[in-house]
N, C-alpha and C positions, 0 to 999 in steps of 0.2 A: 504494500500500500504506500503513493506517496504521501509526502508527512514533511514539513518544514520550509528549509528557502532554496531553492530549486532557480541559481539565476539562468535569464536567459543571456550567454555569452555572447560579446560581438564579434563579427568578423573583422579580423586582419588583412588590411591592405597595403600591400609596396607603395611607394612615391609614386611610381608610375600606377599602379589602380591593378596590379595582381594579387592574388589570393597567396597573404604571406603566410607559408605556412608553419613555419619555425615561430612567427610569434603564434601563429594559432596554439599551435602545443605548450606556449607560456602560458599562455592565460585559461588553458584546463586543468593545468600542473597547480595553478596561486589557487584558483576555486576549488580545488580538493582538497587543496593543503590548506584552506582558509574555513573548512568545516562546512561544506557545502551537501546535503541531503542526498541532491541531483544535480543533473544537468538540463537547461531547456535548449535546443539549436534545432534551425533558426528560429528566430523568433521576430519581433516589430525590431528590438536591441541590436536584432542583427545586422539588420536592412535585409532581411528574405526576399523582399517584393524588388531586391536592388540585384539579383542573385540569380544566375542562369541553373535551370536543373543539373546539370554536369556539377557546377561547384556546388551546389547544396550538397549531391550524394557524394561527392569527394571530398567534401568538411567531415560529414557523417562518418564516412568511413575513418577520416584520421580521430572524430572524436571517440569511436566506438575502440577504437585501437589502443589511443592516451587511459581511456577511462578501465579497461579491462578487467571490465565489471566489477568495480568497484563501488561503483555508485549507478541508481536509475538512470537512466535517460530518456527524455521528453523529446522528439522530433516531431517539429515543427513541417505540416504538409501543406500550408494554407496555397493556396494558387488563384489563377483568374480564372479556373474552370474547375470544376466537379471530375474530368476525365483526367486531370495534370495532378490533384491531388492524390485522386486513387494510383495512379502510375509512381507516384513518390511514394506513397505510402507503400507500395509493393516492393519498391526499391529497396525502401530502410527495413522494412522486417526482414528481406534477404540478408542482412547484416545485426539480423538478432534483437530489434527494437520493437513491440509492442504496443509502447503509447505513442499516441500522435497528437501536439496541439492543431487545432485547426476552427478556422469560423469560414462560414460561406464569403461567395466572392460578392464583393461590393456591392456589383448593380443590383444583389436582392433585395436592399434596402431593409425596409422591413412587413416585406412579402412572407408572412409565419408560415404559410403551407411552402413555400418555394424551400424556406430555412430545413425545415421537417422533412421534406423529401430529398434534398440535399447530404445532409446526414443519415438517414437512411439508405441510402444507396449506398455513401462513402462506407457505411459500418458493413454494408451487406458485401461488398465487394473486397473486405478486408479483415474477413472472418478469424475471429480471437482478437481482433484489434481494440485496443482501449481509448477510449476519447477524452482529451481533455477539452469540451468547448468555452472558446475564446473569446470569450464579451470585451470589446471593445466600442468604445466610445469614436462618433462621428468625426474626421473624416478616415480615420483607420478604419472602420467596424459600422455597425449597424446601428449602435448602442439601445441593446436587447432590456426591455425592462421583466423585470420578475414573471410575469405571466406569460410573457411571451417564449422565455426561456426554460419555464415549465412547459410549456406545451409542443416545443422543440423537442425534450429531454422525454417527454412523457410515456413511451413506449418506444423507447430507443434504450434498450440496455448496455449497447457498446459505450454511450456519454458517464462514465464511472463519476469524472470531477468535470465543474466548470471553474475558468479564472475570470474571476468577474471584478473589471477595472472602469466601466463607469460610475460616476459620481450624482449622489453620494454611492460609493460600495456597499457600507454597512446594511441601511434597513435593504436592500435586495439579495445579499448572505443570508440575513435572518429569515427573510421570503421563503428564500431556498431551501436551508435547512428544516423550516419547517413545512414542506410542501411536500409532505411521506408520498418522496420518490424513492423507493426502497433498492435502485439498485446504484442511487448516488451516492457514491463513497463519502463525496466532500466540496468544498470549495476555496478556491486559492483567490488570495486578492493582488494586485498584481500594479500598475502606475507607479512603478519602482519603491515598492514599500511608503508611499507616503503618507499611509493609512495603516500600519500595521498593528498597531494596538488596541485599537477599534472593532480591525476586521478580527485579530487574534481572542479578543474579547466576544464577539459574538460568537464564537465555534470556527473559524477560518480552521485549516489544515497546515495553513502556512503562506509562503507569497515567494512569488514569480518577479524579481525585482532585476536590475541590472547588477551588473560585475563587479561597478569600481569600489565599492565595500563592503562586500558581499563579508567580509569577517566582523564586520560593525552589524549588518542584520540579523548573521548565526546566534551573536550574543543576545543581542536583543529576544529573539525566540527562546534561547536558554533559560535567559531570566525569566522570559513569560510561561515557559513551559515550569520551573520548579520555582512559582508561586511568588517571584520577586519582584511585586509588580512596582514596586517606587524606582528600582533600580534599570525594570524594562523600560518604564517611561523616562527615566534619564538619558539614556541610552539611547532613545528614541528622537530625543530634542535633541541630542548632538547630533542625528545625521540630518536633520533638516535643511539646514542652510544649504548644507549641498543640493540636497533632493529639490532644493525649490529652483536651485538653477539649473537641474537638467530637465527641468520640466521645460528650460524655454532651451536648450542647448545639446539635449539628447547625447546621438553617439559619438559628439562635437566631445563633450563633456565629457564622457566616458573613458572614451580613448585618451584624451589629455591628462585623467586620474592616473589611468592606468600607467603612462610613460611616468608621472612623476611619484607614483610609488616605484619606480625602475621596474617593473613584469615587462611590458615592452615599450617599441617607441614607434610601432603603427599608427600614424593620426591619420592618414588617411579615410576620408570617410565619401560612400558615393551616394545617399539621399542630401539633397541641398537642403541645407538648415542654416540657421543665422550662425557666421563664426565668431569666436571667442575672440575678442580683440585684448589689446595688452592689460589695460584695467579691469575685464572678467577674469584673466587667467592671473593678475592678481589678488584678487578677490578668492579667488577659489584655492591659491598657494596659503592663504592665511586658514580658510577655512580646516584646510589639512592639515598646517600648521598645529592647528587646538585640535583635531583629533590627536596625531601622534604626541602631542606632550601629554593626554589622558591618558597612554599608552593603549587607546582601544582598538587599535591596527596593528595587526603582526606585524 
């Protein structure tokens, strides 16, 4: 069963815009070694939608390799079609994977029989496959409200968990939880942890958050898991300031933590986001600054 922070890693780009894959294997090596549950790839964190099929299943394959079975792994099928995700999906359980994140393709909007039949095929054509469905908020996703997402899930036993990151998350977790869907394991909240005590506080399973402190999230779940909740939620205000600027700076942000914990120095990034100019990246040097003097980063 999955169970805790499960990031979804980003991809690694050279200067020139190839899939580096020496840093790909750093930054699976720091998320394990940094107390990670699972692995989600690809995922939004990744740029998936920025990702030809050939590199997704040659990610997959190095990550299935690095991880050696050491920890779950989550793969990410989402696509522009219902036949591109099944084709992926067939690809990664050829490589021993199981669960697949995935939400329908955009233009369903929110067409709930279109979503329902969608999933149902995808589960019928990828028999013993487990679903994690992907609630996402407008313009990534559909942003599925509580009933709608029961009635996706409702006779669809492949949907085990959903990750539910529109906002507010909380009261549509509590929806869910209590909508005796008996073969829903669970649900993860996801918007890079910046609800996690909330959602962990409602019954959450855990959260689908980004990489760059993925060992500031593990802790925070520790605490909240053995009952420490003054010290979950201190823990929890210290990664804000970060989390609020990649809410506007994403894998901009990400990739830039990541080079100046030294894991790697890929900034490469190919979804066009607003770049970090000199006074964000030092804005975000201080921020890191006061986490490692806390010593709450390996």
């Amino acid at each position: 069963m999955l169970k805790g922070i499960l990031p979804a890693i980003p991809t690694c780009f050279t200067i020139d815009n190839q899939i580096d894959m020496e840093a790909q294997k750093k930054v699976i090596q720091f998320v394990i070694a940094a107390g990670a549950h699972g692995i989600v790839f690809p995922g939004l964190a990744s740029e998936y939608n920025y990702l030809t099929s050939s590199e997704r299943l040659e990610l997959i394959k190095l990550l299935v390799a690095e991880v050696d079975g050491r920890l779950p792994i989550v793969a990410g099928i989402g696509a522009s079609s219902k036949e591109e995700s099944i084709l992926l999906g067939k690809e990664v359980m050829k490589n021993g994977i199981d669960h697949f994140m995935l939400m329908a393709p955009k233009e369903f909007e929110k067409d709930i029989d279109k979503h329902r039949v969608f999933f149902q095929d995808v589960a019928a054509a990828l028999p013993n496959g487990i679903i994690v469905l992907q609630n996402a908020p407008s313009p990534s996703g559909a942003g599925l409200n509580a009933e709608e997402l029961i009635l996706i899930s409702k006779n669809n036993e492949a949907i085990k968990y959903i990750k539910e990151e529109t906002l507010p998350s909380g009261p549509t977790i509590t929806a869910l939880l209590n909508s005796n869907l008996p073969h829903l394991l669970g649900v993860f909240g996801g918007a890079g942890a910046r609800f996690i005590i909330d959602e962990l506080n409602r019954g959450s399973l855990g959260a689908f958050p980004a990489a760059e402190i993925i060992d500031l999230h593990v802790a925070i779940y520790h605490a909240h898991q053995k009952g420490e909740a003054k010290q979950a939620r201190n823990l929890y205000r210290m990664s804000l300031p970060l989390l609020t600027a990649q809410m506007i700076y994403r894998m901009e942000l990400t990739k830039y933590i990541l080079k100046k914990r030294g894991i790697v120095d890929a900034l490469h990034v190919r979804v066009p986001l607003p770049k970090l100019d000199t006074q964000a990246k030092l804005d975000l040097d201080l921020i890191l600054q006061d986490l490692e003097e806390e010593n709450i980063l390996m």
